[in-house]
C-alpha positions as a Markdown table, in Angstrom:
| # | Residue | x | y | z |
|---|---|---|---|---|
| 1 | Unk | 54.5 | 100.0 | -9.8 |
| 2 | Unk | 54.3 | 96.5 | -9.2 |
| 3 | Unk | 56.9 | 93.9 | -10.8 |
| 4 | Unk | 56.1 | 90.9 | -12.7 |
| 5 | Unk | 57.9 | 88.2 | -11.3 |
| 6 | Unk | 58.6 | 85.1 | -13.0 |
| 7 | Unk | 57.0 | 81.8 | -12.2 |
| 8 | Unk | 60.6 | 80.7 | -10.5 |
| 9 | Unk | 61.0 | 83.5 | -8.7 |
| 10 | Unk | 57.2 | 83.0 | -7.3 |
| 11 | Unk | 57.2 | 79.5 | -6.5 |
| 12 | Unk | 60.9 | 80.2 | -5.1 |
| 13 | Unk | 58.6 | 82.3 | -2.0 |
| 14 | Unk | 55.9 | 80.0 | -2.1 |
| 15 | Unk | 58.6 | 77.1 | -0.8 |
| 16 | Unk | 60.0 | 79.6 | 1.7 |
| 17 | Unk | 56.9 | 80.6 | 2.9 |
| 18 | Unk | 56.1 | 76.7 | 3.4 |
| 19 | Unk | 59.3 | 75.7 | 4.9 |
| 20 | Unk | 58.9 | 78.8 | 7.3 |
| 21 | Unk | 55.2 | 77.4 | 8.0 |
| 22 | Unk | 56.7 | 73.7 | 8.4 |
| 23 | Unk | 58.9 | 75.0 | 10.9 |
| 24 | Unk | 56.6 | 77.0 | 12.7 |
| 25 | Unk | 54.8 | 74.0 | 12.9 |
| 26 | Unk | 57.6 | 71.8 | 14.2 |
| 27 | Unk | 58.4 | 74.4 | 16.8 |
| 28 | Unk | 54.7 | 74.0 | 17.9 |
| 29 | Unk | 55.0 | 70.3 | 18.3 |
| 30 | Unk | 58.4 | 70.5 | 20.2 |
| 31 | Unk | 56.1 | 72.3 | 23.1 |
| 32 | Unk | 53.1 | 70.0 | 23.0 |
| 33 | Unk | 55.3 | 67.4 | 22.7 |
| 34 | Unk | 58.3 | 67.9 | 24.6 |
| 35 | Unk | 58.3 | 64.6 | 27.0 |
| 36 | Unk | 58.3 | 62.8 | 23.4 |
| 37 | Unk | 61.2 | 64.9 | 22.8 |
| 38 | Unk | 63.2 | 64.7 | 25.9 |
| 39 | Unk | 62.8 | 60.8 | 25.8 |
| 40 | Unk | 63.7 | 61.1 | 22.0 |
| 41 | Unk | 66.8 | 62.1 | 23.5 |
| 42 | Unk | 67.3 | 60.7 | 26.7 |
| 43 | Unk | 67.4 | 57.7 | 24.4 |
| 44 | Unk | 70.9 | 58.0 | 23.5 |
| 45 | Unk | 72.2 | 59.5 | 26.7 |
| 46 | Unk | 73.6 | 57.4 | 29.4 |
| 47 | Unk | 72.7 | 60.2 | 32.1 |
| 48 | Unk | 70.1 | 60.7 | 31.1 |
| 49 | Unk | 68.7 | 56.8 | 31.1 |
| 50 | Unk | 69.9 | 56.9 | 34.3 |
| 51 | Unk | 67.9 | 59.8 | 35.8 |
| 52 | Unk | 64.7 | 58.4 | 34.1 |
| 53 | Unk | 65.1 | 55.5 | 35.7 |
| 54 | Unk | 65.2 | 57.1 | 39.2 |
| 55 | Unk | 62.4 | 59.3 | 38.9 |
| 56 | Unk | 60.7 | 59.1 | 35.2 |
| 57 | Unk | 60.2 | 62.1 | 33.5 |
| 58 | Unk | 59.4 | 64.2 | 35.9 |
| 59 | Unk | 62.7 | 64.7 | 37.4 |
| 60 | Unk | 64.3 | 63.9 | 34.0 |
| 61 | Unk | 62.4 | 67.1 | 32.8 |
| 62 | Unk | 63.6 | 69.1 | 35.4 |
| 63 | Unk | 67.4 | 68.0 | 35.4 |
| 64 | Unk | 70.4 | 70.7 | 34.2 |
| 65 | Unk | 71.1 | 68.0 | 31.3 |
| 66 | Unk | 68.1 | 68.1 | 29.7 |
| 67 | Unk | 68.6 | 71.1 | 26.8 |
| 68 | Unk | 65.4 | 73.4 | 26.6 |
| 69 | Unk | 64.2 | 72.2 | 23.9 |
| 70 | Unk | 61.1 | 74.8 | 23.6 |
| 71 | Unk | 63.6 | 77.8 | 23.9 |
| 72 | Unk | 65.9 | 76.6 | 21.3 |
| 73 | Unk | 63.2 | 76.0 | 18.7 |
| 74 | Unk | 61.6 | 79.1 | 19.4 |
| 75 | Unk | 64.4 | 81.1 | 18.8 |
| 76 | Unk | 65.4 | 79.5 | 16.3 |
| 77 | Unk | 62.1 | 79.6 | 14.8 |
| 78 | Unk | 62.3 | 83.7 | 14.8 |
| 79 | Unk | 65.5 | 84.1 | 14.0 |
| 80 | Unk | 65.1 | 81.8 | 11.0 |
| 81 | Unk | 61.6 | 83.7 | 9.8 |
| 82 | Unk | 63.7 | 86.8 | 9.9 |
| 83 | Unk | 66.3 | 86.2 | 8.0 |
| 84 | Unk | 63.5 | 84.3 | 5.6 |
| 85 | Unk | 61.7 | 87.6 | 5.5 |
| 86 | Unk | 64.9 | 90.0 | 4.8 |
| 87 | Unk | 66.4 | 87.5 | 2.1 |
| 88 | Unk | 63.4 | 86.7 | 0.6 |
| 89 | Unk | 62.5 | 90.7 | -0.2 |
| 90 | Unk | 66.5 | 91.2 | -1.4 |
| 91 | Unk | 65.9 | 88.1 | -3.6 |
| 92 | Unk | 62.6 | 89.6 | -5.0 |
| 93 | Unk | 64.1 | 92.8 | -5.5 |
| 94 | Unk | 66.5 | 91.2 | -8.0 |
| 95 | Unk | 70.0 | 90.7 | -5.4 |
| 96 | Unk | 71.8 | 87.8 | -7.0 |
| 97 | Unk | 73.3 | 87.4 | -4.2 |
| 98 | Unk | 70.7 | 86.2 | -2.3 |
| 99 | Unk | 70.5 | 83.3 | -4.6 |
| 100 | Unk | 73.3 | 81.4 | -3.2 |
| 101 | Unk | 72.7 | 82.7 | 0.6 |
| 102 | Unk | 69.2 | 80.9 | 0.2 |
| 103 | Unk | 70.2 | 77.9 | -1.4 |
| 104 | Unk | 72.8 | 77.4 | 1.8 |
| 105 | Unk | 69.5 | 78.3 | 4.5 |
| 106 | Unk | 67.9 | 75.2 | 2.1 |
| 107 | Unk | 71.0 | 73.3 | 2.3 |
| 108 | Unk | 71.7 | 74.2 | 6.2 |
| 109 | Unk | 68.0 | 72.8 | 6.4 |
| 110 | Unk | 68.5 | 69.2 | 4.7 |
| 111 | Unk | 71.0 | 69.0 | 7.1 |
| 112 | Unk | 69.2 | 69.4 | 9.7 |
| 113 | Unk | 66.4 | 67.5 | 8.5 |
| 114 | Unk | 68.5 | 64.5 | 7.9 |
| 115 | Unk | 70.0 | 64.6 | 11.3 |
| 116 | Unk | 66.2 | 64.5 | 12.7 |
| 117 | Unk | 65.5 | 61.2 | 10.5 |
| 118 | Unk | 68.0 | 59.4 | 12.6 |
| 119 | Unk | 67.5 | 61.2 | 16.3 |
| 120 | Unk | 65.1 | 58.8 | 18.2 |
| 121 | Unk | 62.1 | 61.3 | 17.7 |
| 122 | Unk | 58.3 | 60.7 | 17.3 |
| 123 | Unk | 56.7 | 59.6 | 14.2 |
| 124 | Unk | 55.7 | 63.2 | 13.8 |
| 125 | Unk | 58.6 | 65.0 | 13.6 |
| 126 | Unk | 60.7 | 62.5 | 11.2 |
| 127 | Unk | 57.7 | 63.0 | 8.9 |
| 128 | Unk | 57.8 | 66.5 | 9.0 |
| 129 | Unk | 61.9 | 66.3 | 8.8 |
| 130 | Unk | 61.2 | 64.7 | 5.5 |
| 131 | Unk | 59.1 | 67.3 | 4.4 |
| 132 | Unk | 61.5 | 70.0 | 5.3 |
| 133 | Unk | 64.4 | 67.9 | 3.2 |
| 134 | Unk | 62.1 | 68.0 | 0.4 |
| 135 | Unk | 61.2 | 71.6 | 0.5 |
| 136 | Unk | 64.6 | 72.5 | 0.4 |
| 137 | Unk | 65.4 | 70.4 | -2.5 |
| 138 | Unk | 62.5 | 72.2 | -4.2 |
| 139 | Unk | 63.6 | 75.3 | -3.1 |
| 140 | Unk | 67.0 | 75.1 | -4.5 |
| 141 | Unk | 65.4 | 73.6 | -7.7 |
| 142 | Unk | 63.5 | 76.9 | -7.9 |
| 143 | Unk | 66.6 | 79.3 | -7.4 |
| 144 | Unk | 68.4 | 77.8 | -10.2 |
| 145 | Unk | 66.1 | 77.8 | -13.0 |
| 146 | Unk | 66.9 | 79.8 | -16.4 |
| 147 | Unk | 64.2 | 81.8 | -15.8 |
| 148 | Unk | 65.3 | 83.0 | -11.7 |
| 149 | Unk | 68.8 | 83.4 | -13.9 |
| 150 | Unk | 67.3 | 85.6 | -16.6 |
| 151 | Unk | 65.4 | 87.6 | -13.4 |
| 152 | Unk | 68.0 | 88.7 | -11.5 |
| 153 | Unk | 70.3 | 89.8 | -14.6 |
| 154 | Unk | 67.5 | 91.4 | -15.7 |
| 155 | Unk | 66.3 | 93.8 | -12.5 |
């Protein structure tokens, strides 16, 4: 029998499954982009200025400094989808516990996005930093309604 789930508890998935998207998205652009990236953050990196001045990107892309960016994200990307995925079906099936674990992945992600505002990266990406600060604000807004409340006492 399906449930009928409250127009919080709906839109509450509908901003997960969008920040999810907006990070899949991210990830994406961290790959195609990932010269933008490393001189993002060579930027504020002594060493790093250093090697790019030597021999430009190509052997500052190849240096031990440099952090693999691609790898990072994409694990991050999964592991963050997963545990999306596995809260998000304790949260529908009416754990209130889930409630508060969420709102900290939203809060984790401001975070994060707010560090990315002020990181030397492409236009792109403090864009879609923004967007990720806002979905988690809208997120959490979501989460706490009387009606998410009423939900989870309820089931």
């Amino acid at each position: 029998m399906a449930r009928d789930l409250p127009g919080s508890v709906v839109n509450s998935l509908r901003v997960l499954g969008l920040i999810v998207a907006t990070s899949g998205v991210i990830t994406l652009l961290i790959w195609l982009r990932r010269d933008d990236v490393i001189l993002g953050w060579a930027k504020g990196n002594p060493s790093a200025q250093e090697l790019l001045a030597q021999g430009g990107i190509e052997m500052l892309r190849e240096s031990p400094i440099v952090p693999g960016f691609v790898a990072l994200s994409v694990v991050a990307f999964v592991g963050f989808a997963a545990l999306v995925l596995v809260l998000g079906s304790f949260f529908v099936g009416g754990y209130g516990w889930t409630r508060p674990v969420l709102t900290a992945t939203a809060g984790v992600g401001v975070l994060v996005g707010v560090v990315c505002l002020d990181s030397n990266l492409p236009v792109v990406f403090v864009v879609l930093s923004a967007l990720v600060i806002v979905e988690g604000l809208v997120l959490s807004f979501f989460l706490w309604q009387r009606e998410t409340t009423a939900y989870l006492r309820r089931v």
